[in-house]
C-alpha positions, 0 to 999 in steps of 0.5 A: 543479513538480519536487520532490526525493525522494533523491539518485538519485530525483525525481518528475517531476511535481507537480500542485497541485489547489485548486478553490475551489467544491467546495473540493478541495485536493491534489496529484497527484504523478506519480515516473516514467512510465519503464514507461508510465502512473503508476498509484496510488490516491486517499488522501483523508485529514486533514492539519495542514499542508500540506507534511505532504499534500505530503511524503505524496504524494511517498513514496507515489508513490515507493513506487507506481514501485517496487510497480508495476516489481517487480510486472512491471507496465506502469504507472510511478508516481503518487499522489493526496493530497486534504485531506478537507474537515470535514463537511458537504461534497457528496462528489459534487461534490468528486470530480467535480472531481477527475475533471476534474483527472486527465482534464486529465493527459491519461493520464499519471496513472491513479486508483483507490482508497486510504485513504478512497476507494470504489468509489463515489467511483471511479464519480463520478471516472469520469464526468469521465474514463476514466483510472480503475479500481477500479470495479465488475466486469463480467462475467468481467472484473478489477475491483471493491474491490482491498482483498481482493486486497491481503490475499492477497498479504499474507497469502501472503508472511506465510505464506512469510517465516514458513515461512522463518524457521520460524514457522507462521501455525498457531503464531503470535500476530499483531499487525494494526495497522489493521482497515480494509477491507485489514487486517480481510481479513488477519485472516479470512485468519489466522484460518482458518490457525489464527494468534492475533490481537492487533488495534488501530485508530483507530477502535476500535469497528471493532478491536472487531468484528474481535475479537469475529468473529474471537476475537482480543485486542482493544489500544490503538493505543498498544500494539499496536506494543510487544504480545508477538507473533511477526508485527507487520502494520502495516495502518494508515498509514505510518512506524510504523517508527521510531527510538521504535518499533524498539527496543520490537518483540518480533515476528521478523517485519515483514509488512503491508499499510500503505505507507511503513511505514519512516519513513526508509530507515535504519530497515530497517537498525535492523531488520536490527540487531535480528535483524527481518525486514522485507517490504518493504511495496510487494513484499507489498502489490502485490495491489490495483494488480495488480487494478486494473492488470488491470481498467483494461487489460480483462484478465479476473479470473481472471488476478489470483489468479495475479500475487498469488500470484507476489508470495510467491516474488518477497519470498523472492528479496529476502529471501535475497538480503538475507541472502546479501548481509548487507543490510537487505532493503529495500535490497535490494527498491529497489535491483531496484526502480530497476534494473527502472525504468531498464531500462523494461520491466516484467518484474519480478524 
């Protein structure tokens, strides 16, 4: 099933997955395998509709090409969205069958966690198929939880823009939207910068104990995108921003870890308008599939640290040439994005 994305940009494939005795429901969307295999986690999430599941899948497919081509990584890219099933369901058997639905793409797709998925739900998918990272390292080599990776390379382009634009994490007040794995590791991160934090998340007993560790302002979800601050890190799920949500921003910069944080490619341009600077969230979150990518290759750990600290310097060319250029930056990161693809190599910027 091939399903349009933008006018220049469609997936190549659509793989709608239904197995009946488990009750697994999703799709796998496969946007190019233009640089070699598509690779991108497994987002198991509650959705209201199903073309809602479908709409998500194809953006963060779309985002995963463009991640993996600027991270100079020899992977296209693809997504998994699966519909988590009301309890009590036998996760085991849910993610077996998954399992079986990538081996059946004979390496065209290869998984690893996302929003909702662990290690240990990678090792049931491992049993079925060897199209799969983010399992447990071993010895000297890449693997593990890549949520930690994905921190670094957040904070480190924080650090960077913030330099740039001549805010110091040392003086800053920090909003961090989303407390999970990868948002929870950014604020120790800050915190030992020296930054102010304002935290927020859906589950709020889990914002709670962010705070009381760390000694941050604890807010509402409904606040934390509106809250006085100087970063805004949105850590949550996607299209936070928006037409409701720009106008009320007070932070000069946008930099975090949620992927599809514009809810529509225009609105990066609203940004600009308003004097924002937006990190493009697929540049500055690359650090997990860069992990992930290392251990699914065999390469040693100790290789990681270096790629994910080339992510900073990669967002500082986007954004001096967004400013040179007088575009929004997000244009400026796709259009390298889809240059980088058509080339089909992967070097990066």
């Amino acid at each position: 099933m091939m399903v349009r994305t933008a006018a220049e940009d469609c997936l190549e494939s659509l793989h709608v997955l239904d197995d009946g005795e488990t009750g697994l429901k999703g799709v796998i969307a496969i946007h190019s395998t233009a640089l070699g295999p598509a690779a991108g986690g497994c987002r198991f999430w509650r959705y209201a509709e199903r073309e809602e599941l479908i709409s998500d899948a194809v953006r963060l497919a779309r985002g995963m090409s463009y991640k993996n081509a600027l991270a100079g990584l020899p992977f296209g890219g693809g997504k998994a969205v699966l519909l988590r099933p009301e309890e009590p369901f036998d996760r085991v058997a849910y993610f077996a069958a998954f399992g079986r639905a990538v081996a059946e793409l004979e390496g065209r797709y290869v998984t690893a966690e996302d929003v909702g998925t662990t290690v240990a739900d990678m090792g049931v998918v491992r049993d079925q198929t060897r199209f799969v990272a983010g399992l447990d390292a071993v010895g000297e080599r890449a693997g593990g939880d890549p949520s930690p990776w994905t921190a670094l390379g957040v904070f480190e382009s924080m650090k960077a823009a913030g330099t740039m634009l001549g805010i110091p994490l040392g003086d800053a007040w920090v909003a961090v939207q989303g407390t999970g794995n990868v948002g929870a590791a950014l604020c120790r991160l800050l915190a030992r910068e020296g930054a102010k934090l304002i935290v927020a998340d859906i589950e709020e007993e889990r914002a709670a104990l962010v705070a009381r560790e760390l000694g941050a302002v604890q807010v509402s979800v409904d606040e934390i995108l509106e809250v006085k601050s100087d970063i805004l890190a949105p850590c949550a799920l996607g299209a936070v921003l928006n037409e409701r949500s720009i106008p009320s921003l007070t932070a000069r910069l946008v930099c975090g870890a949620a992927n599809n944080q514009l809810a529509e490619e225009h609105h990066g341009d609203l940004l600009r308008g308003r004097g924002i600077v937006y990190a493009p969230d697929y540049l500055v979150n690359a650090g997990g599939i860069i992990n992930v990518c290392a251990e699914y290759l065999g390469e040693r750990a100790d290789g990681v640290e270096a790629r994910v600290m080339a992510i900073a310097p990669r967002l500082i060319t986007v954004l001096e040439r967004a400013r040179h250029e007088g575009l929004a930056s997000n244009r400026v990161a796709d259009e390298l994005a889809r240059a980088q693809i058509a080339k089909g190599s992967g070097q990066g910027v």
